[in-house]
PATI-575202 format. One record per residue (C-alpha): residue in one letter; x negated, y negated, z negated. Coordinates in pm, 1 decimal, decimal comma. Layout:
code|xx|yy|zz
A|X|Y|Z
...
***
This chain:
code|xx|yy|zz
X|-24709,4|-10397,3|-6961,6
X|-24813,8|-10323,3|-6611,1
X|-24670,0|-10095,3|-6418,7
X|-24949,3|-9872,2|-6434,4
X|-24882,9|-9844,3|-6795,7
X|-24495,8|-9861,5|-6769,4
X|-24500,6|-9526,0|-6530,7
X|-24787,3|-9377,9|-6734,2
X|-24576,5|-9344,9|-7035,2
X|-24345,7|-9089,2|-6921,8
X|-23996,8|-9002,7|-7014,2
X|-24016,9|-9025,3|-7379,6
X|-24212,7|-9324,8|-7391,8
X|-23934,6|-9510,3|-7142,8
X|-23654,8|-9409,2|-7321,5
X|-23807,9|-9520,2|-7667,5
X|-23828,2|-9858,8|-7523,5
X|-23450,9|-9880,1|-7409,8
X|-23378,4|-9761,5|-7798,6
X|-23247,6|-9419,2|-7575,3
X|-23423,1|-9126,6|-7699,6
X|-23386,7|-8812,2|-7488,8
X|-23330,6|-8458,3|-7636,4
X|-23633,9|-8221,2|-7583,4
X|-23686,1|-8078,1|-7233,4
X|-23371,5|-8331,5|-7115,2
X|-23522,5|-8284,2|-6749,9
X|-23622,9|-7962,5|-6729,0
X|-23283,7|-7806,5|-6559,7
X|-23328,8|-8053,8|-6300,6
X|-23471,1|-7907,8|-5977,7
X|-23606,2|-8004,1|-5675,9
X|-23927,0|-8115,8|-5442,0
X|-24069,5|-8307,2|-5211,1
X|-23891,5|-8303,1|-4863,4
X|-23831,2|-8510,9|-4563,3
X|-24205,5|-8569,6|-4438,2
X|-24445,7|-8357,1|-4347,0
X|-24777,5|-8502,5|-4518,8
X|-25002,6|-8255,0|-4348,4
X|-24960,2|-8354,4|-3966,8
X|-25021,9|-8706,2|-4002,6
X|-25339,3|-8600,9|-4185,9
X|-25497,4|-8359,6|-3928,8
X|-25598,6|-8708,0|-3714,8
X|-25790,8|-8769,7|-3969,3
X|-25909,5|-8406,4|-4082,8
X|-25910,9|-8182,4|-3781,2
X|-25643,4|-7938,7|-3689,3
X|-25561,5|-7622,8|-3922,0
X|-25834,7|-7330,8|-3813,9
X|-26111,4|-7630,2|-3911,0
X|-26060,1|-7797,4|-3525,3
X|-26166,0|-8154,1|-3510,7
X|-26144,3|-8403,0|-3280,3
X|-26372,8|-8493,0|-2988,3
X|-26520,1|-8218,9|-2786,6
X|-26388,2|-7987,0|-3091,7
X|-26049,3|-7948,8|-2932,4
X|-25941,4|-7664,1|-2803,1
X|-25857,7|-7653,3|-2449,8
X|-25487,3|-7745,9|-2377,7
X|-25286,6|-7415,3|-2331,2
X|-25038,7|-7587,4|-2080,4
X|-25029,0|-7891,2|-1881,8
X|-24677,1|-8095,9|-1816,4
X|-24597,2|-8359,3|-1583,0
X|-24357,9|-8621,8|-1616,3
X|-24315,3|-8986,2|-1486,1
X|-24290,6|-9171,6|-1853,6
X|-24401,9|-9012,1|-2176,9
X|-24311,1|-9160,6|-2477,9
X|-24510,0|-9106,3|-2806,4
X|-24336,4|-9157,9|-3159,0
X|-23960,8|-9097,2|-3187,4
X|-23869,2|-9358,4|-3439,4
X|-23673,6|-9643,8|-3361,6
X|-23863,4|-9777,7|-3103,2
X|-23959,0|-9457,7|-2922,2
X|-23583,3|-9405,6|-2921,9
X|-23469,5|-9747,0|-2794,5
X|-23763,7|-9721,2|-2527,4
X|-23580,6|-9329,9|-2425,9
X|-23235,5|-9494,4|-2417,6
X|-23372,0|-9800,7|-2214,6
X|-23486,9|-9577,7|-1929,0
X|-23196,8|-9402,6|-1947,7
X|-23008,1|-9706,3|-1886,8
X|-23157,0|-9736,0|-1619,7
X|-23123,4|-9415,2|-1461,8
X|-23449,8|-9279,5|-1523,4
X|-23482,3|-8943,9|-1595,5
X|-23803,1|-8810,2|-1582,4
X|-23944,1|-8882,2|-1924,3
X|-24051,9|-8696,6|-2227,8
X|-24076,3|-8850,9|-2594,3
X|-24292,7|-8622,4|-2857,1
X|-24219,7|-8678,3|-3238,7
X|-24446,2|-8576,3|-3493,9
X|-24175,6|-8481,7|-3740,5
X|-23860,1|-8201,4|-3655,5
X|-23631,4|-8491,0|-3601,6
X|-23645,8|-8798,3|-3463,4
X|-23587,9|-9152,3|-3625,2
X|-23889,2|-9234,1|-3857,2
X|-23796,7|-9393,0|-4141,8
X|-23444,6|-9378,1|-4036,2
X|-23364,2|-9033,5|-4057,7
X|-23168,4|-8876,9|-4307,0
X|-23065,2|-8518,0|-4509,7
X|-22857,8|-8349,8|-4744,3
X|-22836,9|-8297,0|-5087,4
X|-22632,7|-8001,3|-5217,4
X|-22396,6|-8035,5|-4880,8
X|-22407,0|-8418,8|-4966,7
X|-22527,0|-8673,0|-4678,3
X|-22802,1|-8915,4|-4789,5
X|-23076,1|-9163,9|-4598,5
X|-23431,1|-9032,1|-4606,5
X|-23512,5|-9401,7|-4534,0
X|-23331,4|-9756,5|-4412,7
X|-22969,2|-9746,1|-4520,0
X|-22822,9|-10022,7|-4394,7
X|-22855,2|-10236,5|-4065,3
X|-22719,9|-10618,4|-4073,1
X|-22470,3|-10761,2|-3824,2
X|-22716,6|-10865,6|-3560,7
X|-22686,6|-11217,2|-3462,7
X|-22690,5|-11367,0|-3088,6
X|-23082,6|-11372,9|-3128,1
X|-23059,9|-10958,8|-3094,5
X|-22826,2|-10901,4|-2835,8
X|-23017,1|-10590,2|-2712,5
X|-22958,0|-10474,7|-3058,6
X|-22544,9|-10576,6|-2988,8
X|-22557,8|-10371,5|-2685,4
X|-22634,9|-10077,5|-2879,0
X|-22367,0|-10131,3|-3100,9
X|-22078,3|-10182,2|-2841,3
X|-22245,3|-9831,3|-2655,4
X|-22173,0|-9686,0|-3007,3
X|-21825,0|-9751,1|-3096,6
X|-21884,7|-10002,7|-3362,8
X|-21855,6|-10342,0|-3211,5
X|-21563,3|-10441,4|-2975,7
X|-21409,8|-10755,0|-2807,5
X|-21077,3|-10807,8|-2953,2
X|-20860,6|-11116,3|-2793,7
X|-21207,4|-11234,5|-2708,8
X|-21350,4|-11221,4|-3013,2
X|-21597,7|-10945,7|-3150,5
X|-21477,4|-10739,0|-3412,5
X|-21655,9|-10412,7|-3616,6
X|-21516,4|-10095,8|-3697,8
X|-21412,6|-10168,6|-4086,1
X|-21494,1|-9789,9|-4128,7
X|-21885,4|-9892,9|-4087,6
X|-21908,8|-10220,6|-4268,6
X|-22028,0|-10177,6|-4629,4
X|-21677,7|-10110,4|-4853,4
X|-21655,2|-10349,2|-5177,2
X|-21764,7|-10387,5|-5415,2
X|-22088,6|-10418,6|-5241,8
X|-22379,4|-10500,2|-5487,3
X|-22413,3|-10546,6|-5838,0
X|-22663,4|-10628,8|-6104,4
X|-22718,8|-10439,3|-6451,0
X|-22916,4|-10766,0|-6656,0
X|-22881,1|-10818,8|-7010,8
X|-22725,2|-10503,7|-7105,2
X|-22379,8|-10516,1|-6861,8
X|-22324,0|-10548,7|-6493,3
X|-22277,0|-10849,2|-6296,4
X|-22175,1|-10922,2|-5967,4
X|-22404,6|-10979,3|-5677,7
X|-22792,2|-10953,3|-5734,5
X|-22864,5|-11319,9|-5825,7
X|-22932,0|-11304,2|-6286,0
X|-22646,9|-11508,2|-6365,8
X|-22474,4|-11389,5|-6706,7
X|-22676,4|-11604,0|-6992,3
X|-22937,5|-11833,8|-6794,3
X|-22994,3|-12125,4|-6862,8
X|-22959,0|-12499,5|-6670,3
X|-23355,2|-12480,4|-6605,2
X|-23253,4|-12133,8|-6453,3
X|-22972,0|-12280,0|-6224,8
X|-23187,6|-12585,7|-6125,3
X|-23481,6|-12401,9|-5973,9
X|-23204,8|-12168,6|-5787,2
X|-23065,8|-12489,3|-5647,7
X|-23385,2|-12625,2|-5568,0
X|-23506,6|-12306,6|-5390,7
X|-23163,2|-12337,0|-5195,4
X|-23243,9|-12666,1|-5072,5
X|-23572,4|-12534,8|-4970,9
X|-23445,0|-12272,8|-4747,3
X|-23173,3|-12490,7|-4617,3
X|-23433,4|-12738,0|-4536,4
X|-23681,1|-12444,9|-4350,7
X|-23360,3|-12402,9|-4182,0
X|-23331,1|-12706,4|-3988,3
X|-23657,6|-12774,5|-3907,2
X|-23749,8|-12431,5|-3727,5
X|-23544,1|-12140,6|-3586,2
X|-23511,0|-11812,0|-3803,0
X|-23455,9|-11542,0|-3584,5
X|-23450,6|-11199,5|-3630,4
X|-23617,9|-11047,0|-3457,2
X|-23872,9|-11267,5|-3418,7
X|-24008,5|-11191,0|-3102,0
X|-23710,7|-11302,3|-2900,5
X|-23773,0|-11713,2|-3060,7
X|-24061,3|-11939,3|-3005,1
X|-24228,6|-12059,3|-3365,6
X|-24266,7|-12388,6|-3501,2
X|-24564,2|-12564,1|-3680,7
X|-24383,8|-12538,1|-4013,1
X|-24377,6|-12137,5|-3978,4
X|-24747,4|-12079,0|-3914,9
X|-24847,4|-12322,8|-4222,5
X|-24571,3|-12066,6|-4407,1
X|-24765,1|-11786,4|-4259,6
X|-25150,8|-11874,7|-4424,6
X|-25000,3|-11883,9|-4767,1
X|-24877,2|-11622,2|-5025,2
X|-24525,8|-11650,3|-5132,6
X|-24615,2|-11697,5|-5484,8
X|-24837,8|-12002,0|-5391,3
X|-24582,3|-12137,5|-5223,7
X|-24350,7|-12122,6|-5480,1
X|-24611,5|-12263,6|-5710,6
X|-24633,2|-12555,4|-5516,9
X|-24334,7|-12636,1|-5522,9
X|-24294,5|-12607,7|-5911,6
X|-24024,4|-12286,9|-5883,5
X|-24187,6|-12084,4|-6215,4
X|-23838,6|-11972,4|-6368,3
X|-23902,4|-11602,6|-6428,3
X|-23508,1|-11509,6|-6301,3
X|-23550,7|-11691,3|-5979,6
X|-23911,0|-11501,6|-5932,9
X|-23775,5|-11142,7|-6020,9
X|-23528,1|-11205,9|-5774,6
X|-23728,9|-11333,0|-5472,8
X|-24042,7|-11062,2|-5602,2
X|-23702,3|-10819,8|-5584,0
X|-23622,9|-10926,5|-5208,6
X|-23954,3|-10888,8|-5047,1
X|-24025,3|-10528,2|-5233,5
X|-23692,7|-10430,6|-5060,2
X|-23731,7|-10572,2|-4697,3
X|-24158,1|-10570,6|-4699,7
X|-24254,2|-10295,8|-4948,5
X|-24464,1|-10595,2|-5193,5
X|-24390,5|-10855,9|-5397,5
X|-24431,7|-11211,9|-5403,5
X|-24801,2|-11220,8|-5469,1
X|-24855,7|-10984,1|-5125,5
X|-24656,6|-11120,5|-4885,2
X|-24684,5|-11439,8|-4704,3
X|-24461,8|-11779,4|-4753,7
X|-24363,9|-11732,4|-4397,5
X|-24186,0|-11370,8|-4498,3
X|-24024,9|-11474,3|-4827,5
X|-23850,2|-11772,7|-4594,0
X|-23803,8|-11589,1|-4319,5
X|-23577,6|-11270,5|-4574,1
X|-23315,2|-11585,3|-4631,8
X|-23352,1|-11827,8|-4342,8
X|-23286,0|-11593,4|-4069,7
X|-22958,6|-11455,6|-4272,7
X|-22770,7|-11623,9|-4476,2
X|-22966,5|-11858,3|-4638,7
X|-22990,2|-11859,8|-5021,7
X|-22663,5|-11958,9|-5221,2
X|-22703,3|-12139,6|-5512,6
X|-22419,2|-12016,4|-5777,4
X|-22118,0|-12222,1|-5758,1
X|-22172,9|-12241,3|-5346,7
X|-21818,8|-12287,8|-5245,4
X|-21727,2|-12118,1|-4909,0
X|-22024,9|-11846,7|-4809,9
X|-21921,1|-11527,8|-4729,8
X|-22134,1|-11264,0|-4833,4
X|-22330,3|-11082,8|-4537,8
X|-22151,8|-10808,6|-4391,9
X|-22369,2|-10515,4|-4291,6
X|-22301,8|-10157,2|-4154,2
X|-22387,2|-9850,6|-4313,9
X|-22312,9|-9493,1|-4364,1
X|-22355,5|-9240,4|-4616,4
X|-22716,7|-9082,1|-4449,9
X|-22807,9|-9444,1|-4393,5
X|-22975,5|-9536,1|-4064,5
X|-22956,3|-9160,7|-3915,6
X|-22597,2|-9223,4|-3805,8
X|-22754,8|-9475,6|-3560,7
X|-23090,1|-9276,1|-3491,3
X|-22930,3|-8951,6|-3421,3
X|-22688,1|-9107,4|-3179,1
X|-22966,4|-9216,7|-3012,7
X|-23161,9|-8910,0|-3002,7
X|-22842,9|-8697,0|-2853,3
X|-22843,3|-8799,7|-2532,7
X|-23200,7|-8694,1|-2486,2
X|-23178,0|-8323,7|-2544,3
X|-23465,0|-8131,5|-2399,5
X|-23673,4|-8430,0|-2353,4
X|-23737,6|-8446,4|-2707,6
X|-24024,3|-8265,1|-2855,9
X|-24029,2|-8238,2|-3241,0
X|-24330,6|-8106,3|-3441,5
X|-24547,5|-8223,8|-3177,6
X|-24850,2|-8456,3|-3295,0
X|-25054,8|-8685,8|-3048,1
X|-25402,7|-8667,5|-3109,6
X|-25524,3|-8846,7|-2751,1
X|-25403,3|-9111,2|-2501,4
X|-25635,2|-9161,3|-2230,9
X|-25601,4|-9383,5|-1931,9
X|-25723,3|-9173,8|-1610,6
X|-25772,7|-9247,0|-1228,2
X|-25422,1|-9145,3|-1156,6
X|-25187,4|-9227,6|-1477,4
X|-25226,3|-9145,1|-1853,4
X|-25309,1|-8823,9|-2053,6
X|-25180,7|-8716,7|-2377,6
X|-25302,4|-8402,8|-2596,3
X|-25040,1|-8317,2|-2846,3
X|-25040,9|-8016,0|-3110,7
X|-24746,9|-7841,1|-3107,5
X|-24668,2|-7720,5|-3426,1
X|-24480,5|-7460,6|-3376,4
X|-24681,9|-7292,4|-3077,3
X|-25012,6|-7377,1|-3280,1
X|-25127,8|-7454,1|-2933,0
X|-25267,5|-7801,4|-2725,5
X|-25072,0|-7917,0|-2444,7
X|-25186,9|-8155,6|-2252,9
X|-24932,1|-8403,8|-2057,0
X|-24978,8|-8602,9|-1735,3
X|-24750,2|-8924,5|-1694,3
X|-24753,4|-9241,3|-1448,3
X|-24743,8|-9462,8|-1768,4
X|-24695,5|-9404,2|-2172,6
X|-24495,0|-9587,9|-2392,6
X|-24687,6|-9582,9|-2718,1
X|-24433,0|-9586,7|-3001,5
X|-24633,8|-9549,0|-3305,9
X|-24769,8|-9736,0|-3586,8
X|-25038,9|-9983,8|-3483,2
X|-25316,7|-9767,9|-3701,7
X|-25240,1|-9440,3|-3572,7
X|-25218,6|-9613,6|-3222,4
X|-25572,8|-9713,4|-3287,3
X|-25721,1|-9404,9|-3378,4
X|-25533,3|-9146,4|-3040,3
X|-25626,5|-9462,1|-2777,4
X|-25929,6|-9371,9|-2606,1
X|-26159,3|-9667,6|-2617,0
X|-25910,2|-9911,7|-2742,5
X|-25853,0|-10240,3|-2635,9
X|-26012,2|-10495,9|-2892,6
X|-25667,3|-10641,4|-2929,4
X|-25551,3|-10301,2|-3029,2
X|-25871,8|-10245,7|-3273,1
X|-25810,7|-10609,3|-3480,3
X|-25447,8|-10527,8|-3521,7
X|-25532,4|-10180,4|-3663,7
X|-25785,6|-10378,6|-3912,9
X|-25531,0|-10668,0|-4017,4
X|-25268,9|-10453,4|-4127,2
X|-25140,1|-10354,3|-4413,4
X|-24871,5|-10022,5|-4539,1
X|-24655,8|-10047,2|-4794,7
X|-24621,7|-9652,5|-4934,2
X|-24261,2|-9585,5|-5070,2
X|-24121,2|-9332,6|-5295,7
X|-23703,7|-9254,6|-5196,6
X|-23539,5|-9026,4|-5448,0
X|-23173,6|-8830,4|-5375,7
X|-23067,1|-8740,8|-5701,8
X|-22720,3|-8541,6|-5688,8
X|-22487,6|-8543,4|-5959,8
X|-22239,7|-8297,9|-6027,7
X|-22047,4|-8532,4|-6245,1
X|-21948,2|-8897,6|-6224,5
X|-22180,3|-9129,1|-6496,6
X|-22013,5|-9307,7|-6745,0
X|-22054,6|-9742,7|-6690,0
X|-22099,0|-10005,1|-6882,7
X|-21915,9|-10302,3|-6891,3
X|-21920,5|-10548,8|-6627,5
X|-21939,0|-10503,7|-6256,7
X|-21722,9|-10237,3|-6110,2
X|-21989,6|-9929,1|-5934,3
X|-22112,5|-10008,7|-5631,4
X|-22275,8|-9931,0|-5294,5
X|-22637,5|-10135,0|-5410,7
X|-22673,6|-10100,0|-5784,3
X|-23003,6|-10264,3|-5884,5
X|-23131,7|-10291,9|-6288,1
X|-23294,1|-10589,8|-6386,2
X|-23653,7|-10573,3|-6528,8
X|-23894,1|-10863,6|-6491,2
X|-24195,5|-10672,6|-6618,1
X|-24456,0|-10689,4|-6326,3
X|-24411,7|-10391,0|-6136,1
X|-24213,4|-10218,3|-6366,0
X|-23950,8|-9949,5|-6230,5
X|-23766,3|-9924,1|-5932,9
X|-23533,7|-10105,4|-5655,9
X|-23206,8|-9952,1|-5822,5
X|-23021,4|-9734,9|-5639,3
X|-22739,0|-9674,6|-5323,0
X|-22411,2|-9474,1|-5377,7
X|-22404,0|-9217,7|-5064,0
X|-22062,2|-9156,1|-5096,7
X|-21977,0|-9490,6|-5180,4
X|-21847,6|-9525,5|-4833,5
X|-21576,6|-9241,5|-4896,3
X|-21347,5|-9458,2|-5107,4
X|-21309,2|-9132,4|-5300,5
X|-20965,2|-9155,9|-5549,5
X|-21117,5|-8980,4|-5828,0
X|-21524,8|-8986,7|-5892,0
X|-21653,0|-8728,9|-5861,1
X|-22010,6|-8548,7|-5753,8
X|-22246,6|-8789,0|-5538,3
X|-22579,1|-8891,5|-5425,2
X|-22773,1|-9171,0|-5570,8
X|-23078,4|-9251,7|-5327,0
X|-23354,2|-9423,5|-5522,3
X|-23618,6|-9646,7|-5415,5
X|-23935,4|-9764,4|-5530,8
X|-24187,2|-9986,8|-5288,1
X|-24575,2|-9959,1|-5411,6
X|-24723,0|-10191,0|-5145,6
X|-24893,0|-10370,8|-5408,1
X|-24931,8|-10117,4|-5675,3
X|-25269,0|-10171,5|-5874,5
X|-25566,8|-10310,3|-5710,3
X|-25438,3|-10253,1|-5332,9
X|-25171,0|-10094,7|-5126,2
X|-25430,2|-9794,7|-5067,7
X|-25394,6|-9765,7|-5461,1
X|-25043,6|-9740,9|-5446,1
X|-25037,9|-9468,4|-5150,0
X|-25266,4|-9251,4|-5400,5
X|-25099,5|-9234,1|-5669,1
X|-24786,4|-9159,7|-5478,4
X|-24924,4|-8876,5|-5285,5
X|-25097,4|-8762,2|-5603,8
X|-24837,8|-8721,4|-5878,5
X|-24654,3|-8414,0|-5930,8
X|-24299,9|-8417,2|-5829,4
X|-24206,2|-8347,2|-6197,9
X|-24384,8|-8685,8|-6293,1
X|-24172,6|-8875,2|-6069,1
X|-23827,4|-8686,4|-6130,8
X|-23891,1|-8783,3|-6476,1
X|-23964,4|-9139,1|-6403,1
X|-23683,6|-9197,8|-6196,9
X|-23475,7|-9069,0|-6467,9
X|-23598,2|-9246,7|-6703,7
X|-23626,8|-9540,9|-6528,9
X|-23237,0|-9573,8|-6422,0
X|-23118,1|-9423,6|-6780,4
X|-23151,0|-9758,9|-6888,5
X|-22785,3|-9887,7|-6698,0
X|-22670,1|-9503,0|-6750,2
X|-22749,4|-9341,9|-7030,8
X|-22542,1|-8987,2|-6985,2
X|-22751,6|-8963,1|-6620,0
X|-23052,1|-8660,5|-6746,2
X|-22778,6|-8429,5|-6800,7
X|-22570,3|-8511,0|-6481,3
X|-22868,8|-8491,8|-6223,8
X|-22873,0|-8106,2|-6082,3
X|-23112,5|-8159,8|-5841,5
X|-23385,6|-8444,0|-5741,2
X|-23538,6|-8405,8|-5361,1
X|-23800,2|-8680,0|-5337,2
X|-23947,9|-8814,8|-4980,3
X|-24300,5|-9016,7|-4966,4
X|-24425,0|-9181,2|-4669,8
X|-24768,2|-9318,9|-4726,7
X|-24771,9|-9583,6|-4426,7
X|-24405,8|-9668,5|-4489,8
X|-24378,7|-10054,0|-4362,2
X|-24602,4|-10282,4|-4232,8
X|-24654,4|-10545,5|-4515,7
X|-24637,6|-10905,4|-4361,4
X|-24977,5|-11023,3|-4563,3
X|-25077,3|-11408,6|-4488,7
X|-25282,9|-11414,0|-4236,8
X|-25646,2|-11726,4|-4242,4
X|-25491,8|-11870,7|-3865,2
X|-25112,6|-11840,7|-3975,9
X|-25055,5|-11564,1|-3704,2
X|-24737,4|-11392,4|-3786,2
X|-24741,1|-11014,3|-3701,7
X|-25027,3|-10811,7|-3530,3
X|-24921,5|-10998,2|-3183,3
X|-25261,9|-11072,6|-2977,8
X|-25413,1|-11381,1|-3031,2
X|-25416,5|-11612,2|-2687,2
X|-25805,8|-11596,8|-2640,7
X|-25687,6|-11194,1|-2680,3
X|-25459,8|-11168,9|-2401,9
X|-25674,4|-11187,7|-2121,7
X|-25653,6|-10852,5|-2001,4
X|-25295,3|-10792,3|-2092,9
X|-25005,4|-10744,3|-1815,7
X|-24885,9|-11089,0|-1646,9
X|-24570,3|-11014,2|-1824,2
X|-24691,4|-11008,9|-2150,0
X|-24577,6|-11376,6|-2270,6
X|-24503,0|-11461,4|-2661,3
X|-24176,3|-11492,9|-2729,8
X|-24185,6|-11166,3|-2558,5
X|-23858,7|-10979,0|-2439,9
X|-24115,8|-10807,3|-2226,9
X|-24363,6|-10545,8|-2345,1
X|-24675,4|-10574,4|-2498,1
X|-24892,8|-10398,2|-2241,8
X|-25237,0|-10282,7|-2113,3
X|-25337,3|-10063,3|-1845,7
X|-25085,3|-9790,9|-1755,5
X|-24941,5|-9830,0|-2189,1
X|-24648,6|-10036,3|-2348,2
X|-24701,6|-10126,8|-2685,0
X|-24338,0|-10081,2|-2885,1
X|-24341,7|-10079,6|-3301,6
X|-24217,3|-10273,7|-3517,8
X|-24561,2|-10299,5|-3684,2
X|-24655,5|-10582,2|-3411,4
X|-24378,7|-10809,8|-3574,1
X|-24562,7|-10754,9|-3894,0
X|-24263,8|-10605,6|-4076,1
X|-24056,2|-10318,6|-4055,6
X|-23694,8|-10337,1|-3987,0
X|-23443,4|-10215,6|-3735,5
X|-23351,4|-10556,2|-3552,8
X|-23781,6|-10550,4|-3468,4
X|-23858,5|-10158,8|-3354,0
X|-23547,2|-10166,1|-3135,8
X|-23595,7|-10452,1|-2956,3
X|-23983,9|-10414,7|-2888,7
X|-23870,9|-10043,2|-2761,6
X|-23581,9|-10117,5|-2559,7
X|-23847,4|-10400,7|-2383,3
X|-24084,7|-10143,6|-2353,5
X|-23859,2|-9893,8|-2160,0
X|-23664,8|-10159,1|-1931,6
***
């Protein structure tokens, strides 16, 4: 059953499967919508402006004209890291427009019934030496501190234990690796595939991010190949070891296996901390930081400082290079007005295909990124509780609760406690933020973004429900309300790529016309003209370690 099929059978037909069935109308108390993202905006580049205004010479003329030395456009995490990077370095005259009311992209977060929860990223991995701008940020925020020379983190940030479990073959196991009941095949191919990675390890460095490394030989081969193929090749079929490495890259890249290249399914373990056979004596598992609303603890920290140099609800439609500096037009939606802005030099902090479509007369490096890549939509579900669930046995709860099912594209990623972090005494009501990753969804990624923006919010509350009934049984009656965030261009997906580049980075014939500082490993910008190029897109894949670093280079 495909998940096409799976999803398509609704909340009856899910339970019925898991021998569960639900009484009539089990879901219809639950309330809710969809929040966090505002569709529309991101649309109107493509459909003209509300009053049937579209683009060209049909915009308006710009009600008012600002000036400002740097202008900044896209407050996620790289737009932020470029604002804090000038900041640093005492630069004040700058402006950073956002498209959404708050800043952070997919790093933002809300509330459900008083309750924090992420809209997005929840957690963010120690960063190793190969980030230090990244460890910077961290020491500026409290979290990391030198202790008798050594650096130590705030235990009230690192994830609390028990930290992940499993529910496979009807009980919950520890750690996210199908243990309980496999077989010695099973436990073989896990040891081979740890050899494999151990072996990638030596041979190449594994840095994340990646831009701050040189690449070896080995990683571009990696890089022309899907993970699956690789995996083939190396005779790793056992269908445990593959739901678990399809389950990795749908959490870090938004697709499976079959999507992303060999170079990203290495590149999730060897850059971390590696892959641990069971029975590995002596590895600690990775510590991380998070929070109960995720990655908005770090993103609105960030955005603070900025105050009145942050303009929400205001969407770039232009960037134009002029005699004199750079021009933006932005909508702002809440004057329904154009303004036009004036700057020495922009940093342009969005994703490569919307920085495609607002550059006037792109450069052709800019144009073949915007046609090489690839979005992963995602689906992230808050679903409050007013009373703790009953568990099964096994595993005690915890912060990254995941539920086995090796049907293709079937379900979800599991779930993350947001109040896991509280240590509460007594259980009591929560938030459990859902995920599901459609990058490779039916016949394409485009598929995928369809259907989610398509579906009634009533289909999905009752396939989430139905979906994570199968570990909790008592949840229908439980969930009081179900607020459900879709972002259709969610992640960059790190496809293989026919010349084994890895990312959207210009090729070398490319670079021509690029700054004189533009050099690969780059701790420098990717520039052209009077604009800095900062997203996390150009690393081909979308996390934290990536946007901030490419920002803060862009800004310094």
């Amino acid at each position: 059953m495909d998940r096409r099929h799976f999803l398509g059978t609704g909340l009856a037909g899910a339970w019925a499967a898991t021998g569960c069935q639900p009484a009539a109308n089990a879901t219809a108390h639950i309330q809710g919508d969809f929040t966090g993202v505002q569709v529309e905006r991101g649309h109107w580049l493509r459909d003209g402006l509300p009053g049937g205004l579209r683009g060209g010479k049909g915009w308006p003329a710009p009600a008012q004209i600002f000036k400002t030395r740097v202008l900044i456009a896209g407050g996620g995490v790289a737009g932020l890291a470029a604002a804090r990077a000038l900041r640093l370095r005492g630069m004040d005259d700058f402006a950073l427009l956002e498209l959404e009311d708050s800043a952070g992209g997919n790093s933002r977060g809300g509330a459900v019934a008083g309750l924090p929860c992420p809209l997005g990223a929840h957690y963010l991995p120690l960063p190793t030496d190969d980030a230090p701008e990244v460890q910077d940020l961290l020491e500026e925020l409290g979290l990391r501190t030198r202790v008798a020379g050594r650096w130590q983190y705030d235990e009230r940030h690192l994830c609390h234990s028990p930290q992940e479990r499993l529910f496979f073959n009807g009980e919950w196991q520890d750690g996210l690796l199908p243990l309980h009941g496999v077989g010695t095949d099973t436990l073989t191919q896990y040891e081979k595939f740890a050899a494999l990675v151990d072996h990638a390890r030596k041979t190449a460095r594994w840095t994340m991010p990646v831009q701050n490394s040189a690449l070896a030989p080995v990683q571009y081969a990696l890089s022309a190949i899907t993970f699956v193929a690789y995996l083939d090749r190396h005779g790793l079929n056992d269908r445990h070891l593959r739901w678990y490495l399809d389950y990795c890259c749908r959490d870090d890249y938004g697709a499976g296996i079959a999507a992303v290249s060999a170079w990203a399914g290495i590149h999730y373990f060897a850059s971390r901390h590696g892959f641990q056979a069971p029975g590995t004596e002596g590895v600690e598992r990775e510590g991380l930081l998070t929070w109960p609303e995720g990655n908005a603890w770090l993103t609105r920290r960030m955005a603070a400082p900025l105050g009145e140099r942050l303009h929400t609800g205001c969407v770039v439609l232009r960037i134009a290079s002029t005699k004199h500096g750079v021009e933006v037009d932005a909508f702002n939606t809440a004057t329904r007005t154009l303004e036009r802005w004036q700057a020495q030099r922009v940093v342009v902090a969005l994703p490569v295909f919307v920085a495609a479509r607002v550059v006037q007369d792109p450069p052709e490096f800019l144009r073949q990124a915007s046609r090489q890549a690839d979005y992963a939509p995602w689906l992230v579900a808050n679903i409050h509780l007013g009373r703790p669930l009953h568990d099964r046995p096994g595993a005690a709860p915890s912060w990254d609760n995941v539920l086995y099912d090796d049907r293709r594209g079937a379900g979800g990623l599991g779930y993350v406690d947001a109040t896991h972090q509280g240590l509460q005494a007594v259980p009591g009501a929560t938030v459990l933020t859902h995920y599901r990753a459609l990058g490779d969804y039916g016949s394409s990624s485009a598929a995928g973004r369809k259907w989610l923006m398509e579906r009634p919010w009533a289909a999905w509350r009752d396939d989430v429900v139905s979906d994570l009934s199968r570990a909790h049984p008592d949840l229908a009656p439980k969930v009081t309300r179900i607020d459900i965030t879709r972002y259709g261009h969610a992640m960059a997906i790190p496809v293989p790529q026919i010349n084994g580049q890895i990312g959207l980075w210009p090729s070398s014939n490319m670079r021509g016309p690029l700054s004189k500082t533009e050099r690969y490993p780059a701790r420098r910008a990717l520039t052209w003209e009077r604009m800095a190029f900062a997203h996390s897109d150009w690393a081909g894949y979308s996390v934290f370690e990536e946007a901030f670093t490419a920002g803060h280079a862009a800004g310094g």
